[in-house]
matplotlib code that plots the C-alpha trace (Angstrom):
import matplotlib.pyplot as plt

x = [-42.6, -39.6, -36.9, -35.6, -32.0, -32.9, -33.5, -30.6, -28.1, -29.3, -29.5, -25.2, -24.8, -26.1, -24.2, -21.0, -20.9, -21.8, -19.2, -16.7, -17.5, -16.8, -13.3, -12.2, -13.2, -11.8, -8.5, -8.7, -9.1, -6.0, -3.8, -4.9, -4.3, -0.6, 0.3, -1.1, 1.2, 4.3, 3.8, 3.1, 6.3, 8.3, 7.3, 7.5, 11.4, 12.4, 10.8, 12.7, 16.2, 15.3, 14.6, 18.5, 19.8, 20.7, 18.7, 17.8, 14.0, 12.9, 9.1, 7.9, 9.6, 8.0, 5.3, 5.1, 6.3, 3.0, 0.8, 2.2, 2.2, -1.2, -2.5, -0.9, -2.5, -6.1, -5.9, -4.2, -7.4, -9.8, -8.8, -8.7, -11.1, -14.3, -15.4, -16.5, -19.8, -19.4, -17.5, -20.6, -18.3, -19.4, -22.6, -25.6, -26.8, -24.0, -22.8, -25.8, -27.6, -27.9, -24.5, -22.5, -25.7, -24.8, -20.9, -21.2, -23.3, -20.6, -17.7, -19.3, -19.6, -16.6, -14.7, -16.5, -15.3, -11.7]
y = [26.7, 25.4, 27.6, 26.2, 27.0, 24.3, 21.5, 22.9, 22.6, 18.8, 18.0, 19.5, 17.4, 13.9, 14.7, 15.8, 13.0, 10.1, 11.6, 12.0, 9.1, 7.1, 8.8, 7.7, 4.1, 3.6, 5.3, 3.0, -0.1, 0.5, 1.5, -2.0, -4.2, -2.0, -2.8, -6.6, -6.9, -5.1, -7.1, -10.3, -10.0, -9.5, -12.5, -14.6, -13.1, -14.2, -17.4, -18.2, -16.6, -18.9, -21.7, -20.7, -21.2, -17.8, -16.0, -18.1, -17.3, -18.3, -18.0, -18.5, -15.7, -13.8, -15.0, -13.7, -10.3, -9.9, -10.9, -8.8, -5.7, -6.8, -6.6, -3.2, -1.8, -2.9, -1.4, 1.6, 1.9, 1.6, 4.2, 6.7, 9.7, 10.7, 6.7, 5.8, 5.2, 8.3, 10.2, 12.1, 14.2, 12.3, 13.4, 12.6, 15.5, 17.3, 15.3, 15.4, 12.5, 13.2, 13.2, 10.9, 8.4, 9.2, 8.9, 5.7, 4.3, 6.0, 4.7, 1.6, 1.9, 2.9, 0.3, -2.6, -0.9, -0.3]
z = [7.1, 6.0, 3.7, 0.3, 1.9, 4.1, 1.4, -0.1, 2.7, 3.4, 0.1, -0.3, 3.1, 1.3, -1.9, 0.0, 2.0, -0.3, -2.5, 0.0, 1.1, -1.7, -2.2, 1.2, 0.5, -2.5, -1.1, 1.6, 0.0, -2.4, 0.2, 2.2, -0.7, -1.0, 2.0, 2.3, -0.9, 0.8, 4.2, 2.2, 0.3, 3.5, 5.1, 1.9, 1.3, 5.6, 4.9, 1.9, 3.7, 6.6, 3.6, 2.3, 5.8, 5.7, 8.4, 11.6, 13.0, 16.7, 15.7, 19.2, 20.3, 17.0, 17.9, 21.7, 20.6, 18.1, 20.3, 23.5, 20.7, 19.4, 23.4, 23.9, 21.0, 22.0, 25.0, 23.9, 21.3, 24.3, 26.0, 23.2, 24.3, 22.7, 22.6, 25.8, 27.2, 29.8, 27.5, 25.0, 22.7, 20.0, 19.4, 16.6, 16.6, 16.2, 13.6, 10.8, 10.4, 6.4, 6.1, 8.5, 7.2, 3.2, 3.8, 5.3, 2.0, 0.7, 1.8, 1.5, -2.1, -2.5, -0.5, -2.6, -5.8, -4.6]

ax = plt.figure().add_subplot(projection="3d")
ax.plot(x, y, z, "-o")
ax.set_aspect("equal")
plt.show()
């Protein structure tokens, strides 16, 4: 037999979560879009210094620097504990199917709206 306080509990974990859910998305999505503007902006004002002949860029150099940082950041987000294949802290059954399953709709949701 199954307890009311049962239905009760899942049924907080699915509201929780899509709700939470959607908060974070929508949070996220403005703070991308602020900085895309911010990072956009920079580049488009060292262009136009370099346009003025004011600042001098070596953009292969630039270039080499991103990537080299963009490598070291990949495999610095591989090795990041809890994600591996042998590693099992992250577990499904600890987490609540109900509600990691209703955040992500969520944060979906919220994301598309943001």
């Amino acid at each position: 037999m199954t307890n009311a306080g049962d239905f009760s509990q899942i049924g907080f974990a699915i509201g929780g979560g899509f709700f939470v859910g959607v908060l974070i998305g929508y949070a996220l999505k403005k703070v991308l879009k602020l900085a895309a503007v911010i990072a956009g902006l920079f580049f488009a004002s060292i262009v136009y210094l370099q346009y003025q002949q004011i600042l001098n860029l070596n953009w292969n150099k630039l270039q080499v620097a991103s990537q080299n940082t963009l490598s070291t950041l990949a495999n610095a987000a591989t090795r990041i504990p809890g994600f591996t294949n042998g590693d099992h802290a992250i577990d499904l059954v600890h987490l609540g199917i109900p509600l990691t399953g209703s955040m992500s709709m969520g944060f979906a949701i919220g994301f598309l709206k943001g």
